[in-house]
LUMDREN-839849 format. One record per residue (C-alpha): x, y, z; chain; residue in one letter. Coordinates in pm, whole numbers, m for minus. Example, Ala and Ser with C-alpha at 12.3 -4.5 7.8 and 13.67 -1.06 7.14 Angstrom:
{east->1230, north->m450, up->780, c->A, r->A}
{east->1367, north->m106, up->714, c->A, r->S}
END
This chain:
{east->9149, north->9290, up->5243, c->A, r->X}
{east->8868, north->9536, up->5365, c->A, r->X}
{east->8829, north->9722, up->5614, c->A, r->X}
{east->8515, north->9554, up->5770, c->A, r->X}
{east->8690, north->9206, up->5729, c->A, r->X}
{east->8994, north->9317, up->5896, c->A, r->X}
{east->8817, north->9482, up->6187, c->A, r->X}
{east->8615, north->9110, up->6185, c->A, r->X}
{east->8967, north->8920, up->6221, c->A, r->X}
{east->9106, north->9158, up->6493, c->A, r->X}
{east->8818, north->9154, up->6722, c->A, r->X}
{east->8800, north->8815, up->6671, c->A, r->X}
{east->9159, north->8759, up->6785, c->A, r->X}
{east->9137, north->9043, up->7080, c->A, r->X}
{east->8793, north->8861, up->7221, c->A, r->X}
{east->8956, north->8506, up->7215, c->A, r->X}
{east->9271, north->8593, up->7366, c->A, r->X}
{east->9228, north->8813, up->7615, c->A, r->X}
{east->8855, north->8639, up->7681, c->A, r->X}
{east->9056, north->8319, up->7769, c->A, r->X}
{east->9292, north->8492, up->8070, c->A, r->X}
{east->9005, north->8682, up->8177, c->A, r->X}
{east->9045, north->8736, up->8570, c->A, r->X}
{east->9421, north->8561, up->8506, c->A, r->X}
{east->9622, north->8872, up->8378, c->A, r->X}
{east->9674, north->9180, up->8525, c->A, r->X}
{east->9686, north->9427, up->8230, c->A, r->X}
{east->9749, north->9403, up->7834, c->A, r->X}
{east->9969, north->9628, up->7574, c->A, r->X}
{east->9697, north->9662, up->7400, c->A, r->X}
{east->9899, north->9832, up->7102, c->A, r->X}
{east->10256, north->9839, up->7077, c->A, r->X}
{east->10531, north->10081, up->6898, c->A, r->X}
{east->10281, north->10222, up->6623, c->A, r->X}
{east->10458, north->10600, up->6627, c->A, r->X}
{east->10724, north->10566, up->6364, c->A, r->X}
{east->11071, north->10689, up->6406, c->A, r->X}
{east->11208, north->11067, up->6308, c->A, r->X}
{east->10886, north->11217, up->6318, c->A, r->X}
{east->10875, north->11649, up->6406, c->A, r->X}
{east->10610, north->11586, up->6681, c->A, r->X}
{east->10367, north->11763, up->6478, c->A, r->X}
{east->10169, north->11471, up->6351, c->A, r->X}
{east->10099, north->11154, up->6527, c->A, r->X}
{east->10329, north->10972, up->6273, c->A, r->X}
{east->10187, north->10631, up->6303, c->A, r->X}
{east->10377, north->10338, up->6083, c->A, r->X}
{east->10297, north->10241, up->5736, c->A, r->X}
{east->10123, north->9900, up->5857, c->A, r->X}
{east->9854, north->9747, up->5695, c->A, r->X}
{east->9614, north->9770, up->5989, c->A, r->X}
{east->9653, north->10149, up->5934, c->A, r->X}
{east->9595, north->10214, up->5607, c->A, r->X}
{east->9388, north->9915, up->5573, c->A, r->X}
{east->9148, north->10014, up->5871, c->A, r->X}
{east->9284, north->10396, up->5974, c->A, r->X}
{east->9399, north->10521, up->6301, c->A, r->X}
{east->9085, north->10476, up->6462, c->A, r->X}
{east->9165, north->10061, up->6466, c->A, r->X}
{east->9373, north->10128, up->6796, c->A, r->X}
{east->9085, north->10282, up->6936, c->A, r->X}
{east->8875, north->10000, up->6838, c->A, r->X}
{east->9143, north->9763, up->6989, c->A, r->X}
{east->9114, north->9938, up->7346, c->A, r->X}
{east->8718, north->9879, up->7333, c->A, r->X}
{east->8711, north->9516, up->7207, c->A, r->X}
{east->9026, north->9453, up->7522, c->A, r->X}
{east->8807, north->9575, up->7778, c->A, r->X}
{east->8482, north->9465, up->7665, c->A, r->X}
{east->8649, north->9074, up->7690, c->A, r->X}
{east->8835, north->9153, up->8012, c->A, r->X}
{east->8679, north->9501, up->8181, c->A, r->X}
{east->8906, north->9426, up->8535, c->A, r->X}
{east->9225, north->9436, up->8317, c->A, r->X}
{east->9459, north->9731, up->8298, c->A, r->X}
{east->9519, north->9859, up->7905, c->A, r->X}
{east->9859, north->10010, up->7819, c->A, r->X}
{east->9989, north->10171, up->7499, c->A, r->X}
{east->10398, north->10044, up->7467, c->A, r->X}
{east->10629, north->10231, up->7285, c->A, r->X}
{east->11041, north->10306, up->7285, c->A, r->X}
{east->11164, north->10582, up->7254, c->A, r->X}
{east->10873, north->10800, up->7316, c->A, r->X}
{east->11018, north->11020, up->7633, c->A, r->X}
{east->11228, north->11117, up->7383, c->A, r->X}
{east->11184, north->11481, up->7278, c->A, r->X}
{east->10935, north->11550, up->7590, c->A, r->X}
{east->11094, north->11883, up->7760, c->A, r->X}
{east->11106, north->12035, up->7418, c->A, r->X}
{east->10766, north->11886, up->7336, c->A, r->X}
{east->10858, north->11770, up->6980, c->A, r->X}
{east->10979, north->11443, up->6827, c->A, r->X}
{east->10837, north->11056, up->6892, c->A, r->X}
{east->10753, north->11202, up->7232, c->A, r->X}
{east->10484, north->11496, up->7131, c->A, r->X}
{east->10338, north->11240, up->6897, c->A, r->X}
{east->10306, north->11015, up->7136, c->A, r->X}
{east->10090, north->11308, up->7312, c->A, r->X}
{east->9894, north->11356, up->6998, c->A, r->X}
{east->9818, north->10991, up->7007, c->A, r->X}
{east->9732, north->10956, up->7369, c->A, r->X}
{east->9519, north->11288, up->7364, c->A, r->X}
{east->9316, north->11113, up->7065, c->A, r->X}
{east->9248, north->10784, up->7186, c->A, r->X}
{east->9131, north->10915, up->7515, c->A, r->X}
{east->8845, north->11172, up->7310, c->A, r->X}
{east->8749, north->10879, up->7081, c->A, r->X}
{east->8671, north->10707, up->7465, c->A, r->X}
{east->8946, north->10434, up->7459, c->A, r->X}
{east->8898, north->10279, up->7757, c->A, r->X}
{east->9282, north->10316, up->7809, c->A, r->X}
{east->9479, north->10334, up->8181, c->A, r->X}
{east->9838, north->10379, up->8086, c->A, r->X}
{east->10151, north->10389, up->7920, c->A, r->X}
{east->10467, north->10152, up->7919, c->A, r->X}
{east->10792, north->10338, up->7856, c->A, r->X}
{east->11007, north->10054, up->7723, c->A, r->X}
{east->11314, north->10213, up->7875, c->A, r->X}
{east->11639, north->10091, up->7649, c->A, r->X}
{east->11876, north->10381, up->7748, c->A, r->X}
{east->12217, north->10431, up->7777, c->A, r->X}
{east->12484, north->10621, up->7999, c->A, r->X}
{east->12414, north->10951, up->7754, c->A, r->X}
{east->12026, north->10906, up->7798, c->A, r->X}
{east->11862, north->11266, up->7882, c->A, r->X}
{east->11697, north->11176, up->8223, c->A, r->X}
{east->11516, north->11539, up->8218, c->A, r->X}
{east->11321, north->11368, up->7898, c->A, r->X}
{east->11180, north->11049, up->8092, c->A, r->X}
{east->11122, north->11267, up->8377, c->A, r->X}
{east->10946, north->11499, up->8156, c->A, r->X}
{east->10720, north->11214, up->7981, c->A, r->X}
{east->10592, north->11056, up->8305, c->A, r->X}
{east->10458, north->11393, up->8435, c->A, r->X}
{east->10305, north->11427, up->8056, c->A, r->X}
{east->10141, north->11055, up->8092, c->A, r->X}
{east->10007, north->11165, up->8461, c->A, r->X}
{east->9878, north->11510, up->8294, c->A, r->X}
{east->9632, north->11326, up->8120, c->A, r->X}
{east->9538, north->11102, up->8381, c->A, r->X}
{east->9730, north->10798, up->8267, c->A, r->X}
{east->9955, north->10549, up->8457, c->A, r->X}
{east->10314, north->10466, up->8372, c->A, r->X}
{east->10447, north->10165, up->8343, c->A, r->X}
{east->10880, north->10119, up->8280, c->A, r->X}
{east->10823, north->9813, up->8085, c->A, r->X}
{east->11152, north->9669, up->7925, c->A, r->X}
{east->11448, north->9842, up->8093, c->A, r->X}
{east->11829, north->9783, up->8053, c->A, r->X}
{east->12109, north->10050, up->8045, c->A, r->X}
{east->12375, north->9979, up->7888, c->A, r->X}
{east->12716, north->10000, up->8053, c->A, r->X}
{east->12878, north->10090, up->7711, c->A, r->X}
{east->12800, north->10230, up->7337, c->A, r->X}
{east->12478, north->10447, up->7191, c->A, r->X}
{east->12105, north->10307, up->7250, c->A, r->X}
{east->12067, north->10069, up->6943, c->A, r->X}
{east->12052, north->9691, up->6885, c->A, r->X}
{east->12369, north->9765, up->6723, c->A, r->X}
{east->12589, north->9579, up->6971, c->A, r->X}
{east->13025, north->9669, up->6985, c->A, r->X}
{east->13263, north->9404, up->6854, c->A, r->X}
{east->13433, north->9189, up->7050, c->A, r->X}
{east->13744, north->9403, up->7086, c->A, r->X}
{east->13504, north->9727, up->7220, c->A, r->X}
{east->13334, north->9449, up->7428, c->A, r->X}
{east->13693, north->9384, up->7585, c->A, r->X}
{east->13747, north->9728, up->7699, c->A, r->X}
{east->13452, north->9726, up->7935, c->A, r->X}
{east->13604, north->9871, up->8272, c->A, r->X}
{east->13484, north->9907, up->8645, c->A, r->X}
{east->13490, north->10248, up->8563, c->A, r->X}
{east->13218, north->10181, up->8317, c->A, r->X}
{east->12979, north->9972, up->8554, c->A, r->X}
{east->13026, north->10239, up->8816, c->A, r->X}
{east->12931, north->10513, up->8524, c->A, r->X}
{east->12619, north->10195, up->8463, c->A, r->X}
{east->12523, north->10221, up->8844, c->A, r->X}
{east->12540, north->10631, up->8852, c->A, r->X}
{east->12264, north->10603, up->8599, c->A, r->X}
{east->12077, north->10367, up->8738, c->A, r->X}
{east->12048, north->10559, up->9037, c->A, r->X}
{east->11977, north->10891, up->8856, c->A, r->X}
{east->11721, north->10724, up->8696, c->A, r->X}
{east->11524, north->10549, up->9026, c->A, r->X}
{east->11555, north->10896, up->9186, c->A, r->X}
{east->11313, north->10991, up->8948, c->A, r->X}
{east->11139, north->10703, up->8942, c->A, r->X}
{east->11111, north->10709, up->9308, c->A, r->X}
{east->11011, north->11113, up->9321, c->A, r->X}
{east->10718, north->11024, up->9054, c->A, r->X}
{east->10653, north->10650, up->9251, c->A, r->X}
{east->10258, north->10771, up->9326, c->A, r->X}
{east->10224, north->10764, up->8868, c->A, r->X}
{east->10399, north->10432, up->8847, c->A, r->X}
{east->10259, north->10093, up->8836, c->A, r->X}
{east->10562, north->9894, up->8809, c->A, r->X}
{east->10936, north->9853, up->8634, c->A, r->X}
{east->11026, north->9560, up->8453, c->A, r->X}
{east->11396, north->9465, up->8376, c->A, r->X}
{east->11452, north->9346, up->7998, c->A, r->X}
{east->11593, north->9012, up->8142, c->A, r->X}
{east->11762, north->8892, up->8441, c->A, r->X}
{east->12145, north->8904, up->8358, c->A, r->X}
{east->12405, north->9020, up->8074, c->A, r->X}
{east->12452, north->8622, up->7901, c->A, r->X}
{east->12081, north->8630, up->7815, c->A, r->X}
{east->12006, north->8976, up->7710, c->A, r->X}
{east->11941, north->9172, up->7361, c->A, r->X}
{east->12237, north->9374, up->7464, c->A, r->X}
{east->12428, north->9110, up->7578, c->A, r->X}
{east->12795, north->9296, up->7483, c->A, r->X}
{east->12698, north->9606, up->7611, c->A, r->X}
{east->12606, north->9462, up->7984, c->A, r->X}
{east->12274, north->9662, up->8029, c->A, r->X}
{east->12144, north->9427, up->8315, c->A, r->X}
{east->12214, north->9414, up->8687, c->A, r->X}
{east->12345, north->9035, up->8731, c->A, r->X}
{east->12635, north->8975, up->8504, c->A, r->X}
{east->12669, north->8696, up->8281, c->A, r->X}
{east->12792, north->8446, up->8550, c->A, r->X}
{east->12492, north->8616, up->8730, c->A, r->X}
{east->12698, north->8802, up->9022, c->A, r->X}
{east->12539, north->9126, up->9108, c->A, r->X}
{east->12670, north->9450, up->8950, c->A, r->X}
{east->12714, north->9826, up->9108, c->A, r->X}
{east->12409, north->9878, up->8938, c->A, r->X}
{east->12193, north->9679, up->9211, c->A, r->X}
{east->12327, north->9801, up->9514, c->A, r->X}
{east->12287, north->10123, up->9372, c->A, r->X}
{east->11918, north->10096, up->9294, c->A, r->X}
{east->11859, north->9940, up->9670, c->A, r->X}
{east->12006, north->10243, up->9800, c->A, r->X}
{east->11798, north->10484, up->9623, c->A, r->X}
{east->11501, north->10261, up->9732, c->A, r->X}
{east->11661, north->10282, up->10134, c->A, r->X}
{east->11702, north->10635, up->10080, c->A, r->X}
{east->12071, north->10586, up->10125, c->A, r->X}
{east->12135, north->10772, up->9821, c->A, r->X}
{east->12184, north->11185, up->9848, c->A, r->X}
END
């Protein structure tokens, strides 16, 4: 594969996708989760893929162009997890995701925002996502939460509990669940003016990626958790 037929193939796909929902969708993830895992910060750490050593890190520049060019009305987002991660030290996925941002904007990437995917847990360091969506803003970008679910139990990983840690789920544990959740649309709320919009990772606990470690705010036999009425009270301003 060369570079030049590559860049032929993804254009090709870019124009005739996004060229068919023209005036139909909102806004695109243009790219998604390039920054690799357990990087210092001090690089931009993008993956081993094909597309980048194939093409080099200018493709996801190239990607933002050919997006607007077929739809200019639609709003372009980068997508990543994990990347508040590291932001009040400025180091780790976060400061790479900085890096990243910094360079697609001076190569002209006609880019608007950035979608925090948002798979946290009761131990997640609020102070980083805080931190991250002031970054985002910083450089005149919008911020999108785009696949949130905290989980009521265990670390943030796809690795689920067994059955027996599943069991010992308490409603001490969905109240700890709806603290968070509350913690977290504080901020969310504070910062409201820099957010376009937050999007749950599903609509209950029987269908989710998490599915043992309850992230969601309907429970399986979709009854509404602490975690809702907690979130509407942030949003009533019920909430101290």
């Amino acid at each position: 594969m060369t570079r030049e037929l590559a860049l032929e193939r993804l254009k090709k796909h870019i124009m005739t996708v996004v060229g068919r929902y023209k005036g139909k969708v909102i806004g695109w993830d243009v790219v998604n989760e390039a920054i690799a895992d357990r990087g210092t910060g001090q690089t931009e750490n993008l993956r081993n893929f094909s597309w980048y050593t194939t093409v080099g890190p200018d493709v996801l520049t190239l990607a933002f162009k050919w997006a607007h060019e077929a739809d200019p009305d639609a709003q372009l987002y980068y997508n990543d997890y994990n990347i508040e991660q590291g932001a009040v030290a400025n180091r780790g996925k976060h400061a790479s995701s900085m890096l990243l941002l910094k360079r697609l904007i001076a190569e002209g990437a006609p880019i608007h925002g950035v979608g925090i995917q948002g798979h946290w847990h009761l131990d997640t360091n609020l102070a980083d996502v805080e931190k991250a969506i002031e970054n985002y803003a910083s450089l005149g970008l919008r911020v999108a939460i785009t696949e949130l679910d905290i989980t009521a139990f265990g670390e943030n990983s796809g690795a689920f509990p067994t059955g027996a840690e599943a069991a010992t789920m308490t409603a001490d544990a969905f109240q700890k669940q709806a603290e968070k959740y509350a913690a977290l649309f504080k901020i969310l709320k504070k910062h409201e003016k820099s957010i376009d919009r937050v999007t749950f990772w599903g609509l209950s606990d029987r269908r989710s990626w998490r599915s043992r470690q309850r992230p969601l705010l309907f429970g399986a036999e979709l009854k509404p958790k602490p975690a809702l009425q907690a979130i509407l009270d942030v949003a009533k301003g019920s909430q101290p």
